[in-house]
Backbone of each chain as ProteinMPNN parsed JSONL, in Angstrom:
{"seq_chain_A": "XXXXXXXXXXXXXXXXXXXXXXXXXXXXXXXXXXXXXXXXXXXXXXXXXXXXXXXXXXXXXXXXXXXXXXXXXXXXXXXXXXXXX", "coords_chain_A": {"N_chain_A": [[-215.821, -19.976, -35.679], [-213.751, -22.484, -34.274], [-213.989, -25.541, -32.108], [-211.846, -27.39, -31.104], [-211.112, -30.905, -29.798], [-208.868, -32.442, -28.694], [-206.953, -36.06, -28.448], [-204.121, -36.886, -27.36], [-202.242, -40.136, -27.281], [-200.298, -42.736, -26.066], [-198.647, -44.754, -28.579], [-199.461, -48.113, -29.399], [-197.404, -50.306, -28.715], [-195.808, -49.128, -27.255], [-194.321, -48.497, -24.244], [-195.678, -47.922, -21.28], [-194.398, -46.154, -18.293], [-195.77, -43.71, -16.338], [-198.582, -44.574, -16.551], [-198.384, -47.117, -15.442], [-197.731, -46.666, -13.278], [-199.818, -44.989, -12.273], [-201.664, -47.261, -12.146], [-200.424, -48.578, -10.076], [-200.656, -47.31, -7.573], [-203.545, -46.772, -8.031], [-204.276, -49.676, -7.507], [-203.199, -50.075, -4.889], [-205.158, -48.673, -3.32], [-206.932, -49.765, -3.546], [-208.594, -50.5, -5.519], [-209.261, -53.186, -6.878], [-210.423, -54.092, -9.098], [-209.097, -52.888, -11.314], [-207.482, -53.154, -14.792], [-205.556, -52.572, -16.441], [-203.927, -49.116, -17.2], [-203.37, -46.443, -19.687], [-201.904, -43.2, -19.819], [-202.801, -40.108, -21.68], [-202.473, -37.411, -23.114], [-204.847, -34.232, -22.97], [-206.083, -31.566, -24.822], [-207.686, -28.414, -25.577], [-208.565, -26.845, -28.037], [-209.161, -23.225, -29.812], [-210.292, -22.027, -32.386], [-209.91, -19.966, -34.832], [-211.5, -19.877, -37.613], [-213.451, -19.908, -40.475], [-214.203, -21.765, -41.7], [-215.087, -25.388, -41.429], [-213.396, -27.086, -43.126], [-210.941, -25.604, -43.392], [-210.365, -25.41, -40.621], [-209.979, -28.298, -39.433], [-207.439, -28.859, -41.279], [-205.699, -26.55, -39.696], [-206.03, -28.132, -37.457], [-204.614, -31.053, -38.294], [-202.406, -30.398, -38.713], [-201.218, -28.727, -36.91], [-201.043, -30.683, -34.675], [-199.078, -32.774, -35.892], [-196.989, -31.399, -36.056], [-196.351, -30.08, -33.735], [-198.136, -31.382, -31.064], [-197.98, -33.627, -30.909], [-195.774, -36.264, -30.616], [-194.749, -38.145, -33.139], [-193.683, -40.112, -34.1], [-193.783, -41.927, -31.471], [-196.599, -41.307, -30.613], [-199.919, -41.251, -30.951], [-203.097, -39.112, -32.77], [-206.363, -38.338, -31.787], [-209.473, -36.405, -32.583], [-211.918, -34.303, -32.27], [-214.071, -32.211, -33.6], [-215.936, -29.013, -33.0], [-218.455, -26.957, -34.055], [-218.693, -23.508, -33.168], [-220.269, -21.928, -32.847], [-220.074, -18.846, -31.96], [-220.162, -14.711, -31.729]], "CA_chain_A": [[-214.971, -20.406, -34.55], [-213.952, -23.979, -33.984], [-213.259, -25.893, -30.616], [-210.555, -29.301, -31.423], [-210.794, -31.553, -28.765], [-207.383, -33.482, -28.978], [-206.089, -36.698, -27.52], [-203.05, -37.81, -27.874], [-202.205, -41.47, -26.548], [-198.9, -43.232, -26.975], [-199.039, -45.814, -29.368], [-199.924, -49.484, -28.549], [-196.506, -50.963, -28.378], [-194.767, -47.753, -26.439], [-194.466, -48.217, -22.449], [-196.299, -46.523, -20.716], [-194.461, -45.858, -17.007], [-196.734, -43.282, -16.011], [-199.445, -45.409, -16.74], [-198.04, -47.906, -14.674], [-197.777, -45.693, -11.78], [-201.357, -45.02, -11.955], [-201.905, -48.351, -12.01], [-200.022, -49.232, -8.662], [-201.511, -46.405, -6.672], [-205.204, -47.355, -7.677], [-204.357, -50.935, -6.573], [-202.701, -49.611, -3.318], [-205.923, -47.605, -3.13], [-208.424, -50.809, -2.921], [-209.064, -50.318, -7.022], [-208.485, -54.289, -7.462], [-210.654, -54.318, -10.752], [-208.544, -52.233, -12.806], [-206.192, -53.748, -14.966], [-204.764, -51.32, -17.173], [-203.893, -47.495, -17.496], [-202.846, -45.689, -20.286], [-201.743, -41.725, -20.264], [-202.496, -39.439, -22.602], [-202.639, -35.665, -23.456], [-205.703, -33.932, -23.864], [-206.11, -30.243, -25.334], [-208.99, -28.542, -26.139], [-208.498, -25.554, -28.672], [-210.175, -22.608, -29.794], [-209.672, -21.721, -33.592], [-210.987, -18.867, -35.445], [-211.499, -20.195, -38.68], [-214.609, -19.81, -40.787], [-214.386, -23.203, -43.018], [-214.423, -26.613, -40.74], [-212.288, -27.954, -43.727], [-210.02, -25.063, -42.987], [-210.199, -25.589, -39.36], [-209.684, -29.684, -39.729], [-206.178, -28.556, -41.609], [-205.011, -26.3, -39.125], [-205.473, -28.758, -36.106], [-203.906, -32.075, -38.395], [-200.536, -29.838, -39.042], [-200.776, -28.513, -35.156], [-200.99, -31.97, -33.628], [-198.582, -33.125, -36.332], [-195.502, -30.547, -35.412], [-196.014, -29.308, -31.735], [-199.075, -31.475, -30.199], [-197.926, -35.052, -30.435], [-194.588, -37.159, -31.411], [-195.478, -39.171, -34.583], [-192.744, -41.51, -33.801], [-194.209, -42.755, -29.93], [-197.501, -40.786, -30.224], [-201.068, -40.983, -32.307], [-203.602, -38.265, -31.886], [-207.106, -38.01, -32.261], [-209.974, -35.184, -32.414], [-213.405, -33.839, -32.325], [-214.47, -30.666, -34.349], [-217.068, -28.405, -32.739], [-218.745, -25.489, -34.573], [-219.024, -22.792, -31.476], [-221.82, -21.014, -32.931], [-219.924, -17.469, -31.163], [-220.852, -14.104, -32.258]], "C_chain_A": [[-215.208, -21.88, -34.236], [-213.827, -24.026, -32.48], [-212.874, -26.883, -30.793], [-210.585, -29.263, -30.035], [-209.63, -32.798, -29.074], [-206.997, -34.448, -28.066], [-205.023, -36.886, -27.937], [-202.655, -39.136, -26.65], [-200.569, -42.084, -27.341], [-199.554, -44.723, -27.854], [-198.86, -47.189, -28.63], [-199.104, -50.366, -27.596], [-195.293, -50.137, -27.936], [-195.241, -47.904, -25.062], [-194.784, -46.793, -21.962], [-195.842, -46.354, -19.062], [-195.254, -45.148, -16.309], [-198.32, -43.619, -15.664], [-199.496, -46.345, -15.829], [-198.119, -47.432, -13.253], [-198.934, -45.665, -11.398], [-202.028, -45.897, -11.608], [-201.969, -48.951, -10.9], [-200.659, -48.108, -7.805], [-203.18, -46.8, -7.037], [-205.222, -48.568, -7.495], [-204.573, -51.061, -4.999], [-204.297, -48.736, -2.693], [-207.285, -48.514, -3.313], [-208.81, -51.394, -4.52], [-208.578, -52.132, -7.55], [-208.92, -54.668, -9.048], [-209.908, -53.755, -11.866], [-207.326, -53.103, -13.089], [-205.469, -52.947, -15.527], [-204.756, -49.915, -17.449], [-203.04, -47.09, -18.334], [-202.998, -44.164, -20.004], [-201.72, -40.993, -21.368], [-202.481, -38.146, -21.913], [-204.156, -35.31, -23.598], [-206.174, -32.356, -23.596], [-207.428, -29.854, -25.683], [-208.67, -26.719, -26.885], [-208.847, -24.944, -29.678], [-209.592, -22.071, -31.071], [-210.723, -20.741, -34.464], [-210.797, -18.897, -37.157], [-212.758, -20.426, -39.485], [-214.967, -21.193, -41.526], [-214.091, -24.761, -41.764], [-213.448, -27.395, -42.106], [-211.154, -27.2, -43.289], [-209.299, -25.163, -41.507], [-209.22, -26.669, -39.443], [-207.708, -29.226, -39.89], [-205.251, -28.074, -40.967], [-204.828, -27.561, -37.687], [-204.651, -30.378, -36.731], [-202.427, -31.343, -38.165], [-200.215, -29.324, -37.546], [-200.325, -29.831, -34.471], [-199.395, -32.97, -34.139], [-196.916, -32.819, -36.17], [-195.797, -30.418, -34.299], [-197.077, -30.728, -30.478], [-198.462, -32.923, -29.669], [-196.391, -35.627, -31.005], [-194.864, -37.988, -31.787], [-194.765, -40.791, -34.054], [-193.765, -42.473, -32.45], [-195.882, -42.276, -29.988], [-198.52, -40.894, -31.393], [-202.542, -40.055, -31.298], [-204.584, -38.752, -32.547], [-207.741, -37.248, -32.2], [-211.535, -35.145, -32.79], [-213.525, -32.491, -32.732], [-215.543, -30.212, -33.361], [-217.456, -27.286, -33.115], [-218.927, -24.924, -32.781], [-220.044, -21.809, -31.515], [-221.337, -19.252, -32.021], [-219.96, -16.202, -32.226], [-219.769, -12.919, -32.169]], "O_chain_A": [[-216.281, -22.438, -34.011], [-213.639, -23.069, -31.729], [-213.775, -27.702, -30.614], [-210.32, -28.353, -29.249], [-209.797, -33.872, -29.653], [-206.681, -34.071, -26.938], [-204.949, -37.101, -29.147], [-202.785, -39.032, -25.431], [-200.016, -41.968, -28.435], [-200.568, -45.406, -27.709], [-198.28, -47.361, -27.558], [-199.394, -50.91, -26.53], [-194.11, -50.38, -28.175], [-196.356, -47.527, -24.703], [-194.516, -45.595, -22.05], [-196.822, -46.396, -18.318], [-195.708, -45.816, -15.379], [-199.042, -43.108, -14.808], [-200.588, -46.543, -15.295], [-198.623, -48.019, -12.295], [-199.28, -46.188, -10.338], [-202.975, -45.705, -10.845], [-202.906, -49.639, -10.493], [-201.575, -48.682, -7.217], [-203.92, -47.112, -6.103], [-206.371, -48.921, -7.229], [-205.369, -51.616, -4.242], [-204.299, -48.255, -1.56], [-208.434, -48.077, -3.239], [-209.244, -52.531, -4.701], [-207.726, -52.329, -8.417], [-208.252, -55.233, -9.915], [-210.029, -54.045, -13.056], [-206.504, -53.601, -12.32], [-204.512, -52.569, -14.852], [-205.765, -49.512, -18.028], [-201.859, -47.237, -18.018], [-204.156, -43.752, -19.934], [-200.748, -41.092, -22.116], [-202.477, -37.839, -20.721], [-204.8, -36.056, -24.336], [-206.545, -31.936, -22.5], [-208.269, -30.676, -26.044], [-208.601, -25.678, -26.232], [-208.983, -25.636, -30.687], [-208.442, -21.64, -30.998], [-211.937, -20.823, -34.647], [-210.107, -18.111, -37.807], [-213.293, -21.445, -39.046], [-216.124, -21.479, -41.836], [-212.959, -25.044, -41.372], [-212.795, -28.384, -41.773], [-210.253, -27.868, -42.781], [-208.099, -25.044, -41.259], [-208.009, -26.461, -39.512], [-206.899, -29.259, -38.963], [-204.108, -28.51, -41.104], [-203.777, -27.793, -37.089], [-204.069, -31.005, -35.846], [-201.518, -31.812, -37.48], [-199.102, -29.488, -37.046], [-199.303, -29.915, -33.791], [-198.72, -33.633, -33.352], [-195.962, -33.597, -36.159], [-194.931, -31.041, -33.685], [-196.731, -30.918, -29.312], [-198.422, -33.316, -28.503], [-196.055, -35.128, -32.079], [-195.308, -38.875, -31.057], [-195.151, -41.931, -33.795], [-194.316, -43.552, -32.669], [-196.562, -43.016, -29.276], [-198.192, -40.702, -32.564], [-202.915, -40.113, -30.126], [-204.41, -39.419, -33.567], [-207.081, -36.438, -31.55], [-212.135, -35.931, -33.523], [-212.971, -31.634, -32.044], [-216.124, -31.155, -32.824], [-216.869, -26.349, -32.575], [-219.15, -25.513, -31.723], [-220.538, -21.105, -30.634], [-222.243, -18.578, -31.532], [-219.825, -16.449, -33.424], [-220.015, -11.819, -32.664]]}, "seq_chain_B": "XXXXXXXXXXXXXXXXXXXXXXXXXXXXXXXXXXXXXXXXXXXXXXXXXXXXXXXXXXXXXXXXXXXXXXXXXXXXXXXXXXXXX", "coords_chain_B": {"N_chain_B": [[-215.854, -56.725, -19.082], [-214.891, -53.36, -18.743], [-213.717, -50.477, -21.271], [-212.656, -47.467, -19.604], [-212.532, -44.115, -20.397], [-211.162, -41.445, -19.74], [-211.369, -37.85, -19.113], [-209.775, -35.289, -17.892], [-210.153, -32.097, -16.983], [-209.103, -28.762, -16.143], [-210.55, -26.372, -14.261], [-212.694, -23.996, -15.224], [-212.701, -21.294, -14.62], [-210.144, -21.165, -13.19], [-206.127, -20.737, -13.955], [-204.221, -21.572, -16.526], [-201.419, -22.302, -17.239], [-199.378, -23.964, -18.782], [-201.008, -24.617, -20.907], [-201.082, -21.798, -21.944], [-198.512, -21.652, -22.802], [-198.333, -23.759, -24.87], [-199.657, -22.521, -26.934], [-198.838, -19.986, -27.294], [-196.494, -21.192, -28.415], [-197.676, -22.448, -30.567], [-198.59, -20.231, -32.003], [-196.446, -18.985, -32.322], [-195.503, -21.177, -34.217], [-196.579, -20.151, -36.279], [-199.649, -20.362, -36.337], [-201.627, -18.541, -37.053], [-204.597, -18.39, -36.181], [-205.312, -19.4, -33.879], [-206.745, -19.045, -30.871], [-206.976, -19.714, -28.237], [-205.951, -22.115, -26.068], [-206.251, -24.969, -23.703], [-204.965, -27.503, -21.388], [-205.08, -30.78, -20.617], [-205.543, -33.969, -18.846], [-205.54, -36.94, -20.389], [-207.032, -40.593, -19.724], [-206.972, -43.915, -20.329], [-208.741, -46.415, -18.821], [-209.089, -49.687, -18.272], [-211.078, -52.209, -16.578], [-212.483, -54.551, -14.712], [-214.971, -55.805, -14.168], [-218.208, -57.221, -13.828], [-220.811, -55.713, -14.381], [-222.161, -52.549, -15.787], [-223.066, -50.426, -13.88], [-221.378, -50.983, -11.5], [-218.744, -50.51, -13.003], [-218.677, -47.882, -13.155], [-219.62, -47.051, -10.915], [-216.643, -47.482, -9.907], [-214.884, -46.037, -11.643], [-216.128, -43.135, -11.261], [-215.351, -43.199, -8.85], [-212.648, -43.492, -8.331], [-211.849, -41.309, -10.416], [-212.634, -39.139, -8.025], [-210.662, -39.591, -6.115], [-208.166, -40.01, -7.052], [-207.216, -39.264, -9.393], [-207.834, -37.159, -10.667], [-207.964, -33.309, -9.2], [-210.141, -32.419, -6.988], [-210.736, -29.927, -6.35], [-209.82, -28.023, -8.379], [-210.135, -28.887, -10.622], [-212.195, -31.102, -13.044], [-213.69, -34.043, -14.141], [-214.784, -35.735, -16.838], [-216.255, -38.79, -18.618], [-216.638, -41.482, -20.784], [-217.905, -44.825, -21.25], [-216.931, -47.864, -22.445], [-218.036, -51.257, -23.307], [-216.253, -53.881, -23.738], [-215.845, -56.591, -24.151], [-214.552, -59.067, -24.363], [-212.889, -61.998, -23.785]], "CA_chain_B": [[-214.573, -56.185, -19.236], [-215.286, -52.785, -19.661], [-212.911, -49.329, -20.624], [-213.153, -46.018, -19.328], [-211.976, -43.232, -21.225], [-211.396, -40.274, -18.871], [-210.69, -36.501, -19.429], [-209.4, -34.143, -16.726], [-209.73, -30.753, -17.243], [-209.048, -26.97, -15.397], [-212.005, -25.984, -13.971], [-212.784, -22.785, -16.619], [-211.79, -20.297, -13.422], [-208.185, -21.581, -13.143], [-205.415, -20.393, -14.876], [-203.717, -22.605, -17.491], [-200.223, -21.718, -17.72], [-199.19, -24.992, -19.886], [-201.868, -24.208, -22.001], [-200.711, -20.436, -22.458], [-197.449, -22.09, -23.424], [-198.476, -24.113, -25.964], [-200.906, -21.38, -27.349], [-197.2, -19.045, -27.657], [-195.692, -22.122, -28.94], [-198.471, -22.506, -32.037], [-198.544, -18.981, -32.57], [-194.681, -18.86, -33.125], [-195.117, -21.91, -35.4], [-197.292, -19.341, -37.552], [-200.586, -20.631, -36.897], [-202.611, -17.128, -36.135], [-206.009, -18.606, -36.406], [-205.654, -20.65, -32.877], [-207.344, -18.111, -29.699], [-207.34, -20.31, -27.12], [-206.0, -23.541, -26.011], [-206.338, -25.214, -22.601], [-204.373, -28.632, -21.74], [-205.454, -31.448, -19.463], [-205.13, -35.031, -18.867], [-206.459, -37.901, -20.623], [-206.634, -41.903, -19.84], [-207.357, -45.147, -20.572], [-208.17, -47.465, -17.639], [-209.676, -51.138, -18.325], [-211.546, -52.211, -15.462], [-212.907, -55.653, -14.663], [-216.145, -55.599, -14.003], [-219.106, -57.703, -14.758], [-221.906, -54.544, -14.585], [-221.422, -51.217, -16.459], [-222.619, -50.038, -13.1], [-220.146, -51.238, -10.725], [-217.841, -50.28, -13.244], [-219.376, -46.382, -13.329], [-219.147, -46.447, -9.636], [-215.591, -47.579, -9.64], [-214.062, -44.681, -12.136], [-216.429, -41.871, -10.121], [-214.489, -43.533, -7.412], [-210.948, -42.925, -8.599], [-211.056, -39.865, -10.339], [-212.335, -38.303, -7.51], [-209.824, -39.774, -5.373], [-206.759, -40.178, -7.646], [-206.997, -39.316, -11.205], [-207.809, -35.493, -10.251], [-208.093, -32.704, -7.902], [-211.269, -31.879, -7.165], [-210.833, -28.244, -5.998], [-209.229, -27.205, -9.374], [-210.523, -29.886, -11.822], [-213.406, -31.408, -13.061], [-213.609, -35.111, -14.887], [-216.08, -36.465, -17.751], [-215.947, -40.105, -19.076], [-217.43, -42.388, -21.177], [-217.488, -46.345, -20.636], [-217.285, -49.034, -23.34], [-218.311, -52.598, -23.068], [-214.899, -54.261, -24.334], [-216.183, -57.957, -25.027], [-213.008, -59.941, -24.576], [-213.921, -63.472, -23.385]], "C_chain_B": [[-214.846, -55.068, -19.486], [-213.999, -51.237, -19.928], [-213.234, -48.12, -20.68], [-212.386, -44.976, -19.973], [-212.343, -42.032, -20.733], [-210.971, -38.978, -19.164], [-210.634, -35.801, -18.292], [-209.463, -32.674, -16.994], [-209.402, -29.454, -16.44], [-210.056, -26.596, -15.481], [-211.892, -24.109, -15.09], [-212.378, -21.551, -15.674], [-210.133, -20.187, -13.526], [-207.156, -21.283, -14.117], [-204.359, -21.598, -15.21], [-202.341, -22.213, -17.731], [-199.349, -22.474, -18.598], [-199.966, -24.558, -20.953], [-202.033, -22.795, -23.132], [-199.532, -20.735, -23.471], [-198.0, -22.447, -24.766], [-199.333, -23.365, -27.176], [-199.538, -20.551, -28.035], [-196.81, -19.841, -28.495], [-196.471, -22.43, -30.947], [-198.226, -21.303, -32.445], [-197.169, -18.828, -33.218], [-194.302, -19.451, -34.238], [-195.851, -21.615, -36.722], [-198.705, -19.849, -37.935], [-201.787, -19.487, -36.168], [-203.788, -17.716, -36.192], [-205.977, -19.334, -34.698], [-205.951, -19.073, -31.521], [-207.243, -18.874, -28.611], [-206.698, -21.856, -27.106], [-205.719, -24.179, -23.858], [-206.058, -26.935, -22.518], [-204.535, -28.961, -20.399], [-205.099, -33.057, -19.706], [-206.188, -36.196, -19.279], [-205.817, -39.575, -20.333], [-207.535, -42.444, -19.747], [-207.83, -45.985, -19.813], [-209.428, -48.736, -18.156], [-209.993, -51.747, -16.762], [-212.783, -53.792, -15.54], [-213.795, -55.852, -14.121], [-217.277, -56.15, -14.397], [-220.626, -56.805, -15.412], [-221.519, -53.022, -15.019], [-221.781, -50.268, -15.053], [-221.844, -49.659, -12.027], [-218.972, -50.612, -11.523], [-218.051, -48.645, -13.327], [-218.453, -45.957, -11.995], [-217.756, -46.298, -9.385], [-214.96, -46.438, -10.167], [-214.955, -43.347, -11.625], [-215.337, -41.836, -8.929], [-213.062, -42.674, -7.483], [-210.442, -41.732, -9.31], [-211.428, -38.7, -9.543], [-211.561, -38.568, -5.874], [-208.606, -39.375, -5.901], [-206.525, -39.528, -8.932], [-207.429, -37.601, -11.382], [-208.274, -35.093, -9.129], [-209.356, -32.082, -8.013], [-211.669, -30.053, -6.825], [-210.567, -27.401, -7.572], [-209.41, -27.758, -10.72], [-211.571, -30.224, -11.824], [-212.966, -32.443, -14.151], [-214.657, -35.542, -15.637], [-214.958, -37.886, -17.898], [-216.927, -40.478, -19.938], [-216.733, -44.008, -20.923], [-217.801, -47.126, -21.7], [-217.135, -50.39, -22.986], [-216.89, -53.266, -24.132], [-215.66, -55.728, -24.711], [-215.455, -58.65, -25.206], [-213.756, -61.034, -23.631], [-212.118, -63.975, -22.425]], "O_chain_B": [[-215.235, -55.051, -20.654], [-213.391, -50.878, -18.92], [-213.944, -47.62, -21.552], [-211.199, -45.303, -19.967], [-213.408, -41.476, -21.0], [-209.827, -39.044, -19.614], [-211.686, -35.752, -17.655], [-208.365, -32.195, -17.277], [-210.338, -29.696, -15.679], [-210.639, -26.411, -16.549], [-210.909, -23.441, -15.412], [-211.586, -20.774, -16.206], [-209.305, -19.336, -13.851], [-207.418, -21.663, -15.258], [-203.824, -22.352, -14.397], [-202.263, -21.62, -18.807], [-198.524, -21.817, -19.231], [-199.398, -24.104, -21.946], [-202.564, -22.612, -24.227], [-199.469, -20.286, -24.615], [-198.128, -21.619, -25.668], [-199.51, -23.89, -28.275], [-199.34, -20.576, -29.25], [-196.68, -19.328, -29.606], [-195.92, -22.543, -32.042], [-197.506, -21.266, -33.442], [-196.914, -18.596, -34.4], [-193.464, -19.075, -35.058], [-195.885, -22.262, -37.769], [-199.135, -19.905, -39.087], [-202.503, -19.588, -35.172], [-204.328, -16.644, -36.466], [-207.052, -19.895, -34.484], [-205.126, -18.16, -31.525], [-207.696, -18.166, -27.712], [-206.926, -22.661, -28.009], [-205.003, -23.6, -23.041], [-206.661, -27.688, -23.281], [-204.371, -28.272, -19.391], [-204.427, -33.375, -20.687], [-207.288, -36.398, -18.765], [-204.652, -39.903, -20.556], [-208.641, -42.088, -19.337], [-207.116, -46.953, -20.074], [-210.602, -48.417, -18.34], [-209.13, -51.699, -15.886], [-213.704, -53.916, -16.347], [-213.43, -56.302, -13.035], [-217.645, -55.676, -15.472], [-221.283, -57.058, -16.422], [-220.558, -52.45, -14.506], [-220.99, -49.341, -14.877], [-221.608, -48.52, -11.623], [-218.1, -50.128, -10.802], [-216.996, -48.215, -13.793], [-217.462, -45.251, -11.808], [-217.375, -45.296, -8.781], [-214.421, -45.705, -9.338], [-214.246, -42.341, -11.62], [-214.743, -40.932, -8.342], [-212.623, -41.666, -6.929], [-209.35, -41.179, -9.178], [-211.023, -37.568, -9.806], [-211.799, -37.968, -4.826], [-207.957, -38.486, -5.349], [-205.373, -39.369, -9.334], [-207.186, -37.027, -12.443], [-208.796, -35.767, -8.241], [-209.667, -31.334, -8.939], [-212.634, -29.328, -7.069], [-211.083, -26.31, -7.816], [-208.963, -27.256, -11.752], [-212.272, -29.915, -10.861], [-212.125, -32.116, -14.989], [-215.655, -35.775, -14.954], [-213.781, -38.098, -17.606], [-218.018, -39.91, -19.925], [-215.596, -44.324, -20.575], [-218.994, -47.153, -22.0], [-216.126, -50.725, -22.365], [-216.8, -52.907, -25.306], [-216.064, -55.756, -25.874], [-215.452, -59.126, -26.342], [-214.802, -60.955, -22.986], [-212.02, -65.039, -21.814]]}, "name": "protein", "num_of_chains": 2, "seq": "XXXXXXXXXXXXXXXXXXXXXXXXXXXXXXXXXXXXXXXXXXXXXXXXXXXXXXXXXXXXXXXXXXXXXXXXXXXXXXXXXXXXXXXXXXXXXXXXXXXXXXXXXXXXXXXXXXXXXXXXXXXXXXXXXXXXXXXXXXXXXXXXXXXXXXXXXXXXXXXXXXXXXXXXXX"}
């Protein structure tokens, strides 16, 4: 049993309004050091797969169709064996 | 200069009903190996700061003001020294 920890983040040169939002409310909110906020995604899921190469495979082709949009979106991830019994 | 790299998650009590979704949503796309998935919010924020403490205190600050709910969430981070001149 795995556990994928997934971000997804829009890519560098994709607006981020949301981001922006966050931005003006932690100004409005005293926060004058921050300069920038990006939004992402982040998933954390539970895969019952005995092989971390096998694992690995299922979460590139998950993130690849359903998790993230290739076009505006790049993901990344963390494997964790879960040692469960 | 330094940036914070925040995760939000559903306290492990709380029910995930996005996260059920997308769980249905993999399964449909024929990937039976996935048990579990739970979906939360991740960001970016750059924060101007000359001490990695001041800058600590500041994102404690805001995500438990702004950046989540503390009744139903719970936030990790890590903080990198950016190095821009």
């Amino acid at each position: 049993m795995y556990l994928a920890k997934v971000r997804v983040t829009l890519k560098q040169m994709v607006n981020d309004p949301q981001g922006l939002t966050v931005l003006g409310a932690l100004k409005n909110l005293g926060f004058q050091s921050v300069e920038d906020v990006r939004v992402g995604k982040y998933m954390e899921i539970k895969i019952d797969e005995s092989s971390r190469t096998a694992a690995e495979t299922q979460v590139n082709e998950m993130a690849e169709k359903l998790l993230s949009n290739p076009v505006i979106e790049e993901f990344t991830y963390t494997l964790e064996d879960m040692h469960t019994r």
